[in-house]
C-alpha positions as CSV (number, residue, x, y, z in Angstrom):
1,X,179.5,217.5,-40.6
2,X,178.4,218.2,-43.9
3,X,180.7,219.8,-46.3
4,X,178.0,223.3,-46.7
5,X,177.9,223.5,-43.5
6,X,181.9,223.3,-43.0
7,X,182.3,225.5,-46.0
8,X,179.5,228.2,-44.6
9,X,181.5,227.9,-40.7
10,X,185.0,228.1,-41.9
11,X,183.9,230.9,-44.4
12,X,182.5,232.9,-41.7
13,X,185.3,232.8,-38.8
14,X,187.6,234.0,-41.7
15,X,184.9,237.1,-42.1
16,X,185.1,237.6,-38.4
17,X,189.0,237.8,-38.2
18,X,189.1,239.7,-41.3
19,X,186.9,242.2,-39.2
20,X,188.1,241.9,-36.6
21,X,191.6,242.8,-38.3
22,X,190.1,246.0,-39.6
23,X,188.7,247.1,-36.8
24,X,192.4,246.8,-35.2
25,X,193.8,248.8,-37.8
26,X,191.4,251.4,-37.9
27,X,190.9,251.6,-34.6
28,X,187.2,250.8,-34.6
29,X,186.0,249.1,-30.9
30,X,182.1,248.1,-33.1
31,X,184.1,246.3,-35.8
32,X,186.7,244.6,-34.0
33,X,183.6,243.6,-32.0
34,X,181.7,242.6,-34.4
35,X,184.3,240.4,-35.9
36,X,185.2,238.3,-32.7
37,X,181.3,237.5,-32.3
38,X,181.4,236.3,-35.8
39,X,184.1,234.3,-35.2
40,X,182.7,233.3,-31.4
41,X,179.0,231.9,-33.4
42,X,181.1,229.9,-35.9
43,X,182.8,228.4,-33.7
44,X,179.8,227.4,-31.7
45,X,178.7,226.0,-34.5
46,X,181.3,223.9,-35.7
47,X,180.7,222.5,-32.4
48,X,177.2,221.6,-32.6
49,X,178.2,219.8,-36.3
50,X,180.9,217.6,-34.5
51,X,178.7,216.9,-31.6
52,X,176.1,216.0,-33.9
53,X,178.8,213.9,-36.1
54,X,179.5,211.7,-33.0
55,X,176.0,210.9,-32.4
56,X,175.3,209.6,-35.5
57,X,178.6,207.7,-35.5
58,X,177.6,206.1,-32.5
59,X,174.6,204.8,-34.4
């Protein structure tokens, strides 16, 4: 996985839990929302970076 790309994933879950935090503590449903599915897409792309990691160590 490149380092940008780790950098850009880990950089957005934090956004989503900060949100998601937030949305907790101010009792707002969209933001707390709106943070898990930022933190749901970076996950699913740290994912995609590892699978794509083991292919090419395969190689």
């Amino acid at each position: 996985m490149s380092e940008n790309n780790k950098i850009k994933n880990a950089t957005e879950e934090t956004v989503g839990k900060v949100k998601e935090g937030v949305g907790k503590a101010t009792n707002n449903d969209s933001l707390k929302n709106e943070g898990r599915l930022d933190q749901a897409k970076a996950n699913l792309k740290q994912a995609g970076e590892k699978m794509k990691d083991a292919l090419t160590e395969d190689k």
